[in-house]
C-alpha positions in Angstrom: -1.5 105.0 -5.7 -2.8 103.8 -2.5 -1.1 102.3 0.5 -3.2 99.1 0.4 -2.0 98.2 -3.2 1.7 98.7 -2.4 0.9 96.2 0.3 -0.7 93.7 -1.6 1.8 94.2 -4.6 4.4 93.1 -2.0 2.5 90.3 -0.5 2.1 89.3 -4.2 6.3 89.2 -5.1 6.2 87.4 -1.9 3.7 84.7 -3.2 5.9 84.7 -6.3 9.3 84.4 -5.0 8.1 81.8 -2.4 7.1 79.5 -5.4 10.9 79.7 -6.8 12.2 78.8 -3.4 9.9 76.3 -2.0 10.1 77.4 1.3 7.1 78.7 3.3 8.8 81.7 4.9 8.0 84.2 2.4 4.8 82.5 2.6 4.6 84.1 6.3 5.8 87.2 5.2 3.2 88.0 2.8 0.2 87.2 4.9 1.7 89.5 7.2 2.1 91.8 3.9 -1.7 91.0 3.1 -2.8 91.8 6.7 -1.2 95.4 7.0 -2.6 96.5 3.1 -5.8 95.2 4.7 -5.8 97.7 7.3 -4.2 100.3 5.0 -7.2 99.7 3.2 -9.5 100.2 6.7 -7.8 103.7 7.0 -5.2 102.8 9.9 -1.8 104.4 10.1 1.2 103.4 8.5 2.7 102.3 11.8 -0.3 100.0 12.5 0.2 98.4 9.3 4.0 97.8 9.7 2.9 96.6 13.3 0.7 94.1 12.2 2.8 92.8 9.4 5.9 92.3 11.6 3.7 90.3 14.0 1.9 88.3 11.7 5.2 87.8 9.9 7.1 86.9 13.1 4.2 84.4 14.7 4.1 82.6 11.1 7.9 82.3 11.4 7.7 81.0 14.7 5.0 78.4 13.9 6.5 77.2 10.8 10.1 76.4 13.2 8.1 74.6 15.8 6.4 72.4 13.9 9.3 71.7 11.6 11.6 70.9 14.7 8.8 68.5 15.2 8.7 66.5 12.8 12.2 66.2 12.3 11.6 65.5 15.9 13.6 62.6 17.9 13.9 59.8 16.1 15.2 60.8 13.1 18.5 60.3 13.7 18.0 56.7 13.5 15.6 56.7 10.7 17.8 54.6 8.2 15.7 55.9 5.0 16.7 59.8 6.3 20.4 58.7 7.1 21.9 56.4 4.8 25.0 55.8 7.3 22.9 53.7 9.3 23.7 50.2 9.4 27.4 50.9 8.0 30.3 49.2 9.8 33.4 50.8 11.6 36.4 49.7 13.0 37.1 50.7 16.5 40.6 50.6 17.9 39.9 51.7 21.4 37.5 53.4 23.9 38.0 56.2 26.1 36.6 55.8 29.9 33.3 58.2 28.3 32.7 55.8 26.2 34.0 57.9 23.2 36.4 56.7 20.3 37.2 58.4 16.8 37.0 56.2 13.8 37.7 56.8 10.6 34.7 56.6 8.2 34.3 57.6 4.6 38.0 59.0 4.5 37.9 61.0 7.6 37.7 61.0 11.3 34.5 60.9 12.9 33.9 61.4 16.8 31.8 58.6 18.1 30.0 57.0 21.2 28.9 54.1 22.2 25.4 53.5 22.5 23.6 53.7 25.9 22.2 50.3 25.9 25.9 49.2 25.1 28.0 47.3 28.3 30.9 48.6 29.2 34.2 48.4 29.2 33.7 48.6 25.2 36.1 46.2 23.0 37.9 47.3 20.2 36.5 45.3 16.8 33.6 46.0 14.5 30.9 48.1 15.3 27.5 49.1 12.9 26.1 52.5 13.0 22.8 52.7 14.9 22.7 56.6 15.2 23.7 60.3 14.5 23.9 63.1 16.7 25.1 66.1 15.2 28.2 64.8 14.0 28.9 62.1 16.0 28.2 58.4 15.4 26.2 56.4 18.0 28.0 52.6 17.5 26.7 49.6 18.6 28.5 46.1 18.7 28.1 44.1 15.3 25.9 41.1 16.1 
């Protein structure tokens, strides 16, 4: 059997498998696949193919992070239909000086911060969830 078909047969369970998982990494990987049977099929060596399909497969990989980083992008963590915690209300009991508390939220503790355009010295009462950062809250004062 040729080179170029083992190639292709790969890209192929790639195609395959990628369709199960819904994911477009395998996607990557067998265009990279695709592209070394294609110059398996030229008559280049067997380390040019395995060149080119780790670069094709490692530049798709890269592109498909960087553009999913930006769409998640900034904003989403105060995009209420991403986060359903938004608009939810805590009770604080007190601030520290960095303008950090812990609350307790859905039946555990939660690290929190006050939100930059809130004044200090913070109040303990009722605050709504405006953001989240990882896995802290951003709490502003209930209007």
């Amino acid at each position: 059997m040729q080179d170029y078909w083992i190639w292709w047969g790969a890209a192929v369970l790639c195609v395959v498998f990628e369709i199960v998982t819904g994911t477009f990494y395998l996607l990557v990987l067998a265009i990279g696949l695709a592209a070394a049977g294609l110059l398996a099929y030229t008559g280049s060596g067997f380390a040019t193919q395995l060149i080119a399909a780790a670069v094709f497969a490692v530049a798709g990989w890269g592109l498909i992070r960087k553009f999913s980083r930006s769409k998640r992008g900034l904003g989403q963590s105060k995009d209420p239909n991403l986060l359903l915690d938004i608009g939810s209300s805590v009770q604080v009991a007190h601030w520290s000086s960095e303008r950090r508390t812990q609350v307790q939220y859905r039946g555990a503790n939660w690290e929190a911060e006050l939100a930059n355009d809130e004044a200090l010295p913070a109040q303990a009462g009722e605050y709504l969830i405006t953001g989240i950062e990882g896995n802290r809250l951003i709490l502003s004062r209930k209007s």
